[in-house]
N, C-alpha and C positions, 0 to 999 in steps of 0.2 A: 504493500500500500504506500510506503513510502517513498520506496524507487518511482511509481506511476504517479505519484506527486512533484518528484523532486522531476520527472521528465514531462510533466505538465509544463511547470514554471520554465524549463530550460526552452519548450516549444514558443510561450507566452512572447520570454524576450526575442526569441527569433525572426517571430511574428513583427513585433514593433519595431525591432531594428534593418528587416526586410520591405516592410511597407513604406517603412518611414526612408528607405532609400529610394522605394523603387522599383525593387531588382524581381528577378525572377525569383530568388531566393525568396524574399516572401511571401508572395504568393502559393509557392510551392508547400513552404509556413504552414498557411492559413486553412488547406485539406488535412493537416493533421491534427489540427485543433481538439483536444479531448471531446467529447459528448459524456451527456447526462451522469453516467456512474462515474465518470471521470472527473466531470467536476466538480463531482461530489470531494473528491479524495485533492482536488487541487484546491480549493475554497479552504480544507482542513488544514494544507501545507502554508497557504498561505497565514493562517491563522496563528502558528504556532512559531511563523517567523515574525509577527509582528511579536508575538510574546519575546520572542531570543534576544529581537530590536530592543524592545522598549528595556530589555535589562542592562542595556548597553546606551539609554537614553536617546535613543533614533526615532522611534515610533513616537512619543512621548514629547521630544523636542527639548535642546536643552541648550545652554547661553555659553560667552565667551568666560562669563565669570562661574559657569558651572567647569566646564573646562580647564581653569587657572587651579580652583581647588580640588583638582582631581592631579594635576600636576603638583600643586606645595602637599599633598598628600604622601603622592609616592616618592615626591622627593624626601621627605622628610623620613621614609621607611629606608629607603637604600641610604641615607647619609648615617643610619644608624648599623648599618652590615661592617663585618670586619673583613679587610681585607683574605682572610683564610675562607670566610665564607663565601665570598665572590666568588676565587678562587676553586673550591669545591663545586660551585656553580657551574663553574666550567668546564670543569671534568665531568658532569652527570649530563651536562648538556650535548659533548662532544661522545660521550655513551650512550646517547639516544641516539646520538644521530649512525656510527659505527654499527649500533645493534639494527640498525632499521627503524627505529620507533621515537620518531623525532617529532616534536610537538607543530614544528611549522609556525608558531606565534605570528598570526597575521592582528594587526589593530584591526579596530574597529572604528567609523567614523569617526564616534566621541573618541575614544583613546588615541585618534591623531591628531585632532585637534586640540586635545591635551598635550600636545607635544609643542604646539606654536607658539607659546608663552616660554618654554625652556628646554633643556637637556639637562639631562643626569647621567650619563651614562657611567658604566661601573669602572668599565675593563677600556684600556687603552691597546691597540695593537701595532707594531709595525709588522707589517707582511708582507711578503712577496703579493706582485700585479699582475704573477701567473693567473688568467683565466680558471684552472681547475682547482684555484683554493679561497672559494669565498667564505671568508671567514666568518660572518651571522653563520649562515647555514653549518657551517662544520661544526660549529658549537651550539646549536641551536636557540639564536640567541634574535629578537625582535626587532622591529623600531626603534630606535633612542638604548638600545641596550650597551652598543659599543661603539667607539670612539677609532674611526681605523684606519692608520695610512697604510698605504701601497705602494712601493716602489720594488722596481726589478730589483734583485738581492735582498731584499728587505735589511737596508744598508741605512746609516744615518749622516746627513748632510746638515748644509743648513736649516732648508726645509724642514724635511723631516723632524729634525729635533727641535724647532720652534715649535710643531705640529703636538708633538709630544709635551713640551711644557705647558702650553697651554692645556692640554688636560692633564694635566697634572695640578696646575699653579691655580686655574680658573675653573675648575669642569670637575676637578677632587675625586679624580679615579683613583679605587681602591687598588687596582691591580695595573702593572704596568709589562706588555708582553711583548719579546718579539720571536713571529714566529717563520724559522724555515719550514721545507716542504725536501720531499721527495724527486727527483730527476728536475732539479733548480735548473733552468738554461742559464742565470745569470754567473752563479758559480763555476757551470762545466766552462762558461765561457770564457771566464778569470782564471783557467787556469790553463789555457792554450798561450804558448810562446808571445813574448811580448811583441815580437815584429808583426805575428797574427792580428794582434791585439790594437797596433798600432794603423792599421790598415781600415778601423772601424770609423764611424764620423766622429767626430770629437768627441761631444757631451757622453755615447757610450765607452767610446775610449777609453776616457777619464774615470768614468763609474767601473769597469770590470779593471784598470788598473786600482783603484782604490781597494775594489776587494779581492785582488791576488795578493798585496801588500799583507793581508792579514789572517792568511790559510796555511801558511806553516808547509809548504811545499814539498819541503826537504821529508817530512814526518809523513806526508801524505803518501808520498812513493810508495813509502814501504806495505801500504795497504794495498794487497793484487786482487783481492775479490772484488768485481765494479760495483756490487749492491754496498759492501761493508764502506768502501771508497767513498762513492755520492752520497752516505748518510754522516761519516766523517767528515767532508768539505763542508757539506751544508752546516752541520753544528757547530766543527770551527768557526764559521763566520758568525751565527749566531749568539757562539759563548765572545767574541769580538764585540760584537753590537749594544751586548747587556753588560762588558767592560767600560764603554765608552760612555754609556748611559752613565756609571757610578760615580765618573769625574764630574758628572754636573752636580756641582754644590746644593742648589735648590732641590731638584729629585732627593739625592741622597738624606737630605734636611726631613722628608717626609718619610721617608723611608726608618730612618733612625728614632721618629717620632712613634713610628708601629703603624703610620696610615695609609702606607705603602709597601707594596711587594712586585720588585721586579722579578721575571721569569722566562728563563729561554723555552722553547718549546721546538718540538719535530714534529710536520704533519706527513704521514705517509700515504700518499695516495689511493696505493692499490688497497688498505685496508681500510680508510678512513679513521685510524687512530691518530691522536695525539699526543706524544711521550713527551712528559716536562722536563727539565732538567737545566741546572747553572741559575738558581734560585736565590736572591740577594735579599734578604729582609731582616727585622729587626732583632735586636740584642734581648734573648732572653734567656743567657746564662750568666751574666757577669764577666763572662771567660773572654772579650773581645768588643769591641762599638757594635760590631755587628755579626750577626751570627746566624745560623740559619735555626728555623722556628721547625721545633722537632715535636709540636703537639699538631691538635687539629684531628681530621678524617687522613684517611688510609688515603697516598694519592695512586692514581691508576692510569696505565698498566703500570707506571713505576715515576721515584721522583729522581733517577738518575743520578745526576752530580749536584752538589749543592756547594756553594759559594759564601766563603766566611772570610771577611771585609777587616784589614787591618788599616787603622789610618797612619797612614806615614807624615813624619815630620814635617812637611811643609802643607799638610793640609791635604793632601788625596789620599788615596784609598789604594791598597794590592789587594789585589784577590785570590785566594788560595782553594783549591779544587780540595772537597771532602769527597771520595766515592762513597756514594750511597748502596747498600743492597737493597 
């Protein structure tokens, strides 16, 4: 009954979008039009989305100021989330979507036009602008949920890392990530001969010499498996990226405060997992400014390498690799 519902209404707008051009197309429409016990069951379909509407304030009708407090609402629920919580957010999120059973969080009228007065978002990302790794979707995450730049390499430049302070400094992301992928071009391509390299038009040039600068070449050799190879280049660079974040004074300042947590991450394509790993966050042993936070949920498939932050005399920070099991 509901399928002959739901393909009433899909007939309905056919009809009105056919007519209202024109075409054959609607007309054609318009002989499929349900009858009598049909519209019985389409009148009911309709009915019960006006109910779905009106609990989402559509049917019902509702203002620019019902809107605002629905946005100082939810802002005020995620300003109060800890960075770990986010964080785990993302891992369940990014296990929905891996298992097959990803929620898809589409807004709704009202909930985007709750959006027009502000953002919140949690999670800051720098990603790769490969095509095959959008990142809402990988982690199954909404509207207004993540804050996301994209560059080839998922590399930090000028841009990019203004892009990043500002949510950080103004937008007060919990979590700050950045994440490679699997069979990177930008990587394989930084790591082809520099005369190759030099052959490119500038501006890419300049960005795959920036990130061969920082892939450890000599160590890379030594990996012959090309699967083990492209997952080592890509996290090389990534454990680079979430180093270069740590020199920023401001980041770090939040970070040391507990209100932030940087985190490298690996997307794998062929499975849709996400492995974290090379984790910068605040001091909760004593034993250092900063140290990695060993409470919380279980992370998954694994939390990899984690990153315990020594500040050196003149005011920056080494980073020292813990393996994690």
């Amino acid at each position: 009954m509901a399928n002959q519902g739901r393909d009433a209404a899909a007939m309905a707008a056919l009809v009105l979008s056919g007519v209202a051009a024109g075409g054959v197309l609607g007309l054609m429409a318009m002989k499929m039009i349900p009858k009598e016990k049909e519209e019985a069951d389409y009148r009911k379909h309709l009915a019960s989305s006006v109910e779905q509407d009106a609990n989402s304030g559509i049917a019902t009708g509702f203002t620019m100021e019902d809107a605002r407090e629905k946005a100082d609402t939810e802002h005020m629920i995620a300003k109060r989330m800890k960075p770990e919580e986010v964080l785990s957010a993302l891992q369940k999120g990014n296990a929905r979507f891996w298992m097959g059973a990803a929620h898809r969080p589409e807004a709704s009228a009202f909930e985007r036009r709750a959006l027009i007065s502000k953002q919140f978002p949690l999670t800051a990302v720098l990603g790769c602008s490969d095509s095959r790794v959008p990142v809402e979707i990988v982690f199954d995450q909404g509207l207004g949920d993540m804050f996301v730049v994209r560059v080839a390499g998922n590399c930090l430049d000028n841009t990019t890392t203004a892009s990043l302070e500002y949510a950080v400094h103004h937008l007060s992301v919990k979590v700050l990530m950045v994440m490679g992928h699997e069979g990177c071009g930008a990587i394989k391509a930084a790591q082809l001969p520099t005369a190759d390299i030099a052959k490119e038009p500038t501006c890419l040039g300049n960005l795959l010499t920036g990130l061969k600068e920082g892939l450890n070449e000599s160590d890379l050799k030594a990996v012959r498996d090309s699967k083990a190879h492209d997952r080592e280049a890509v996290t090389t660079n990534v454990k680079r990226q979430v180093e270069k974040l740590t020199l920023d004074k401001g980041i770090m300042e939040q970070v040391k405060k507990g209100n932030l947590i940087i985190v490298g991450c690996f997307y794998e394509i062929s499975s849709g997992i996400v492995d974290f790993f090379h984790e910068v966050s605040e001091d909760t042993d004593g034993q250092s400014d900063l140290s990695p936070i060993n409470r919380g949920p279980a992370r998954r498939p694994s939390r990899g390498v984690m990153t315990r932050l020594n500040t050196k005399p003149e005011g920056g920070f080494e980073a020292e690799d813990d393996q994690v099991s």
